[in-house]
N, C-alpha and C positions, 0 to 999 in steps of 0.2 A: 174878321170883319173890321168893319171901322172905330173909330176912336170913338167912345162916349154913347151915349144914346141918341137918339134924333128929337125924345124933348130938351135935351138939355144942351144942343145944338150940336152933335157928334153926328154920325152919318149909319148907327147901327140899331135896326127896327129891332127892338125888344119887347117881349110883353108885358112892360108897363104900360111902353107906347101905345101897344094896341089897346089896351085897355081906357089909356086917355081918351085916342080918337072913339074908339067903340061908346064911352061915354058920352063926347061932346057930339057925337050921331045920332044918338040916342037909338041905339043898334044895342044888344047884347056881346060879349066878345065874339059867338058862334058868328052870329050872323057879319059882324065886321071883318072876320078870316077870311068870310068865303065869298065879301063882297071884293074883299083884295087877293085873294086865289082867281074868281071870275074875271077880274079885271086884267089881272098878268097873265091868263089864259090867252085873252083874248089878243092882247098885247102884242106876247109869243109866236102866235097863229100868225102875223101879218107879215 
């Protein structure tokens, strides 16, 4: 993957990260996966 994390301005989604965004969502981790699982689904599909 990429250099670094993507908070700390590198290009590689970790679950820290998911954990920041899931928090400043105010989402759970589950529900912040599968909001960005749904979303690259649909993404993929076009």
């Amino acid at each position: 993957m990429g250099k670094g994390k993507i908070s700390e301005g590198g290009s590689s989604l970790t679950e820290e990260d998911i954990k920041k965004l899931a928090k400043a969502w105010g989402m759970s981790v589950e529900e912040a996966k599968r909001n960005m699982y749904d979303l690259l689904k649909s993404e993929l599909g076009k």
